[in-house]
C-alpha positions as CSV (number, residue, x, y, z in Angstrom):
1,X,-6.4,21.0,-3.9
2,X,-6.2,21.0,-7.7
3,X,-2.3,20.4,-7.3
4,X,-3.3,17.4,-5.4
5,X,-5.9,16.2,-7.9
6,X,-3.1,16.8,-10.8
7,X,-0.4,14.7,-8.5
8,X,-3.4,11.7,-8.2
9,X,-3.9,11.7,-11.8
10,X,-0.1,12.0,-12.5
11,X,0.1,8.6,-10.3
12,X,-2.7,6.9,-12.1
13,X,-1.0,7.7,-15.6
14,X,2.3,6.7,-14.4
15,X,0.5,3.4,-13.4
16,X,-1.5,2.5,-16.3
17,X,2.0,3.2,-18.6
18,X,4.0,0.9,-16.6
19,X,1.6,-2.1,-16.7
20,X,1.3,-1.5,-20.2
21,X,5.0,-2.1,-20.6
22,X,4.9,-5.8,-18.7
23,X,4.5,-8.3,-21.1
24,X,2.1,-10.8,-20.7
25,X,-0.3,-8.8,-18.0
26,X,-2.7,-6.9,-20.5
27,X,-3.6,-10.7,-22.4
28,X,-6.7,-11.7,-20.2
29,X,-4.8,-14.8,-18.6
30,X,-3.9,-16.3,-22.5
31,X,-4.7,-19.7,-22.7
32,X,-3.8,-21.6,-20.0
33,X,-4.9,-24.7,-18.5
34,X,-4.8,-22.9,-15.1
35,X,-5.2,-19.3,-14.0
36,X,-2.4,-17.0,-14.7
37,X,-1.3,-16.3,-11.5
38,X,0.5,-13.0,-10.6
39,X,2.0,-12.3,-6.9
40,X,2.5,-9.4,-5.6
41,X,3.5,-7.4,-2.2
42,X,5.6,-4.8,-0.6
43,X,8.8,-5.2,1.4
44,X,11.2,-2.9,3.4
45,X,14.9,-2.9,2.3
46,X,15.6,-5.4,4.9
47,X,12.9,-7.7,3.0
48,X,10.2,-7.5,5.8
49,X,6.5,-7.3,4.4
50,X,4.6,-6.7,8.1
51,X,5.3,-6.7,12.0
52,X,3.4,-8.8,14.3
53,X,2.2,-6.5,16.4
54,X,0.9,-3.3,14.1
55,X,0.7,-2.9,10.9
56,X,3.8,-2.2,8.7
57,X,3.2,0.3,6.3
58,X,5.2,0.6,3.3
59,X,3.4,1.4,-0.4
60,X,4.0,5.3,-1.2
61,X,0.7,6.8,-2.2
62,X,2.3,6.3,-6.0
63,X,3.1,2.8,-5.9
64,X,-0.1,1.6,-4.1
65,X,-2.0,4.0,-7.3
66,X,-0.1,1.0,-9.5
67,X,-1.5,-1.9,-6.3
68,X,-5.1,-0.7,-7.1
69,X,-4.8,-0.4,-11.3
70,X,-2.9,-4.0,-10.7
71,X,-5.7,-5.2,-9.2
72,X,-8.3,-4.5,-11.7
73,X,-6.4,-6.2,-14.3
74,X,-7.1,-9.2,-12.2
75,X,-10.7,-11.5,-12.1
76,X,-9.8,-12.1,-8.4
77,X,-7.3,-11.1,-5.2
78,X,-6.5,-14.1,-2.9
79,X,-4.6,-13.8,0.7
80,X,-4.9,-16.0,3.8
81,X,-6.9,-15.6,6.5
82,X,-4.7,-14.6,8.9
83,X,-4.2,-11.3,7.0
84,X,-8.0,-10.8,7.0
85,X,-7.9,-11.4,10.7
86,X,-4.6,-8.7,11.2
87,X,-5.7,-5.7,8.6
88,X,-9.0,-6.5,7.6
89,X,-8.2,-5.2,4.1
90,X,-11.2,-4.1,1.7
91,X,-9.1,-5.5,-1.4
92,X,-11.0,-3.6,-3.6
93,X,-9.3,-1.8,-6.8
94,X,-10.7,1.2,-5.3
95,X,-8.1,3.7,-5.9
96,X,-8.5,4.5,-9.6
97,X,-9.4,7.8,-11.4
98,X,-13.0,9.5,-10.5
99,X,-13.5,9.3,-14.4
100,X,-13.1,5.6,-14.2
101,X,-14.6,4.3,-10.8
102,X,-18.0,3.2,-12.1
103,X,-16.6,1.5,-15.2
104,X,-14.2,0.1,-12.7
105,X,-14.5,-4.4,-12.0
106,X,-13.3,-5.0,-8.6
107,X,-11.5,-8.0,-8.5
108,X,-13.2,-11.3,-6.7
109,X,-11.8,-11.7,-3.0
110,X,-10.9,-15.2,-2.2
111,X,-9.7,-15.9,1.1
112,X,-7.4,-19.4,2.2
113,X,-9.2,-20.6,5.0
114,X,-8.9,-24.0,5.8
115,X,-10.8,-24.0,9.0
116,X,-13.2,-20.7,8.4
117,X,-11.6,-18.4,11.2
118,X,-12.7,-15.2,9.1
119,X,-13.8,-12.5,11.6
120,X,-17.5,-12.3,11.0
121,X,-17.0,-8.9,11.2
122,X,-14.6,-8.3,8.4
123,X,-15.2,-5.3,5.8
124,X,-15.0,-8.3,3.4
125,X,-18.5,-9.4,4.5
126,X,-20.0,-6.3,5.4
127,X,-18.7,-4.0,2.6
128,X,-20.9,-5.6,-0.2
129,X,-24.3,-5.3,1.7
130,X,-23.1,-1.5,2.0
131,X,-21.7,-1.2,-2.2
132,X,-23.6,-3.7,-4.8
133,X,-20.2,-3.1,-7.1
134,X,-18.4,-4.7,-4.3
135,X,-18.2,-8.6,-4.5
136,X,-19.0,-11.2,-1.2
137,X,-15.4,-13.0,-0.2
138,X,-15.3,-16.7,-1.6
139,X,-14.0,-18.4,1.0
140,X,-11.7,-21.6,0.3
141,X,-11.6,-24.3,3.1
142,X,-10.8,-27.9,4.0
143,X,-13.3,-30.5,4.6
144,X,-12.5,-30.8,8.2
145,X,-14.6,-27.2,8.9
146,X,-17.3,-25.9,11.2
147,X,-20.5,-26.4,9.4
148,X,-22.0,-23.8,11.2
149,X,-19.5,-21.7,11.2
150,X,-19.8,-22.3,7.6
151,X,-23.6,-21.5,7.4
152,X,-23.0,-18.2,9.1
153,X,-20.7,-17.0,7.0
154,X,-23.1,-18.2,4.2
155,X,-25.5,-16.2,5.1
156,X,-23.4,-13.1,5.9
157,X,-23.0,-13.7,2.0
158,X,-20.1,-15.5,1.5
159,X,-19.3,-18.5,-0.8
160,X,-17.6,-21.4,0.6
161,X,-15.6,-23.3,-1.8
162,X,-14.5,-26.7,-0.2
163,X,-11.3,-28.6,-1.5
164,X,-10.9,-32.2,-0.7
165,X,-7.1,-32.7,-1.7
166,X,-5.6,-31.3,1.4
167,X,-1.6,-31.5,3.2
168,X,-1.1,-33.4,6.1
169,X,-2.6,-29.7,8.5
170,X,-5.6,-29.8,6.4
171,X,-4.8,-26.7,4.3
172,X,-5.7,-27.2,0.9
173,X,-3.2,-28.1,-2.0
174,X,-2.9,-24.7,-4.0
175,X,-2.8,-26.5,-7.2
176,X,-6.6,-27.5,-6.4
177,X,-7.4,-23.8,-5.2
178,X,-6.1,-23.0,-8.7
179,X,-8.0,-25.1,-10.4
180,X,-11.0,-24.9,-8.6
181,X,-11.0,-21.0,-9.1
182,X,-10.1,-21.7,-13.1
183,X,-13.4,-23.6,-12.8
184,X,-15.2,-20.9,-11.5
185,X,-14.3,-18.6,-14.3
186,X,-11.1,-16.9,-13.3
187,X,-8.4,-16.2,-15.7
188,X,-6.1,-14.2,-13.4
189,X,-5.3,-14.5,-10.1
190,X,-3.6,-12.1,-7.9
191,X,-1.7,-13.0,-4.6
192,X,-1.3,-10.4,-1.9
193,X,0.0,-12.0,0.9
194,X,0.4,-12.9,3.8
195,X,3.5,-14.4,4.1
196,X,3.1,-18.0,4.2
197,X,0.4,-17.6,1.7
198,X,3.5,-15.8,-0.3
199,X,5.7,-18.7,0.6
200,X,3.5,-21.6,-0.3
201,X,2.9,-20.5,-3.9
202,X,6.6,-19.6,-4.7
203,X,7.0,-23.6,-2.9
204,X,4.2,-25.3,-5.5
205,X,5.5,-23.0,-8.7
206,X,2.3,-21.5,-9.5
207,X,3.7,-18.0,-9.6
208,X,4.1,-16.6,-13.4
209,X,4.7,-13.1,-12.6
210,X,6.0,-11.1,-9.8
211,X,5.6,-7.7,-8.5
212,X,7.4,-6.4,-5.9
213,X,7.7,-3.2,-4.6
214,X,10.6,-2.1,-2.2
215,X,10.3,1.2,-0.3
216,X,13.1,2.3,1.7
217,X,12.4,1.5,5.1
218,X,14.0,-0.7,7.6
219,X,11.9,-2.7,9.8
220,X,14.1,-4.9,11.3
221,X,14.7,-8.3,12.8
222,X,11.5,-8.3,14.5
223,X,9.4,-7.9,11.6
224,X,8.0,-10.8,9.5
225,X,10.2,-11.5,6.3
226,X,8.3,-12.6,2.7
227,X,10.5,-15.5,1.8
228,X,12.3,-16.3,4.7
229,X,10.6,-20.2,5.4
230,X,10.3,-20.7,1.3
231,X,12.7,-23.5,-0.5
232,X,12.7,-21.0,-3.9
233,X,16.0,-22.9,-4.7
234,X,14.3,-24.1,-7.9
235,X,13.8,-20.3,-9.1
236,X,15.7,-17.8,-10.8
237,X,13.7,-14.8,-11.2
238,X,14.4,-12.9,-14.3
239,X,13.6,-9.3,-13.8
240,X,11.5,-7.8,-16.7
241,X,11.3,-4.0,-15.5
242,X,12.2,-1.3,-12.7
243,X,10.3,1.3,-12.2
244,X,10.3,4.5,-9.7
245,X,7.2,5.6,-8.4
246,X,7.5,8.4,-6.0
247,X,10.1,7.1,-3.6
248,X,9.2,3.2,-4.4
249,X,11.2,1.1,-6.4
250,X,8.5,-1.7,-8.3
251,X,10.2,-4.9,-9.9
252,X,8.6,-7.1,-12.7
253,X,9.5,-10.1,-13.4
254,X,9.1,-13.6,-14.4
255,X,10.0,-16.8,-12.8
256,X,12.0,-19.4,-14.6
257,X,11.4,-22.7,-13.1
258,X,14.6,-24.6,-14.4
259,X,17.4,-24.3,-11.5
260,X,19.6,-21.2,-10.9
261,X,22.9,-21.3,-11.8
């Protein structure tokens, strides 16, 4: 047991050092006239972040010690609903040192929903009636929602933030999620996934730093790829830092916006 505690508190070390060492993630957000958005998920070697029929697990319990620290950096964690409706994630920073727990902001879970299909009942919605630290989801949707849908999500404690400035499927534009969040007092924004949600902010170039980490699995051509529908052809990453953590592989890095060569 205490060899297990010193390996925990290894990884959390490990963790706190690397993040350290990326420029431009320890700054609060800087001043921007939007929230500083950082995006970040795990992929196989084959570049497949999840299967559609059971979850794909990938993070090592090292590199998912760096997930949680990430998150806590962060004033709020967005992903679509369609990964609330497949893993139900808590997307808490939960996974920090016992020294450091209580101290410890989770980040603000925001969920893209355009027509409010989140499960009513999601650990998002029950978890902070069970932990005050924990926060209730704000939920982002369309106009073109169920109002009562809407008012029973209310009063399972959710917010419901409505953007007007929508695509032709009635999701919202990102750039109005982002600035409707920056208006709500975030500074940093963290994107999890799932894929499309990946996808559509590579697409609108919101994305200023990118964490990936790559374990070494193969899923296959079954599983569902990050990238594969996104037109990134106006992106050149520049990688920042690699990093091993346990049998992970995390990249850092920015994205430069001019073409790639």
């Amino acid at each position: 047991m205490a060899a297990a505690a010193d390996d925990d508190e290894g990884a959390f070390a490990h963790a706190r050092e690397f993040l350290g060492r990326v420029p431009g993630l320890a700054d609060g957000g800087g001043n921007r006239p939007r929230p500083a958005v950082t995006l970040t998920f795990a992929q196989s070697l084959d570049g497949k972040i999840s299967r559609a029929d059971r979850r794909l697990l990938l993070s090592g319990p090292e590199s998912e010690a760096m997930t949680h620290r990430l998150r806590a950096m962060h004033d709020a964690i967005l992903v679509g609903v369609g990964t609330i409706a497949f893993d139900d994630p808590r997307l808490t920073a939960r996974l920090v040192p016992r020294a450091e727990a209580a101290a410890v902001a989770h980040p603000q879970p925001v969920v893209l929903d355009p027509r409010l299909r989140t499960p009513l009942g999601a650990r998002l919605l029950s978890g902070p009636r069970a932990d005050p630290r924990l926060r209730a989801p704000w939920i982002v949707a369309g106009p073109d929602h169920d109002r009562a849908r809407r008012a029973v999500l209310e009063r399972l404690g959710a917010s419901v933030i409505v953007v007007d400035e929508c695509d032709g499927a009635g999701r919202p534009l990102l750039p109005a999620v982002v600035a409707a969040l920056g208006r709500r007092g975030v500074a940093r924004l963290m994107v999890e996934g799932g894929a499309r949600v990946i996808q559509a902010f590579l697409e609108a170039r919101l994305v200023d730093l990118l964490l990936v980490t790559i374990a070494p699995v193969l899923a296959g051509s079954a599983a569902v790829p990050a990238v594969a529908a996104a037109d990134c052809s106006a992106l050149a990453i520049a990688p920042l830092l690699y990093e091993r953590f346990g049998r992970d592989v995390v990249m850092a890095a920015t994205l430069d916006r001019r073409p790639a060569s």
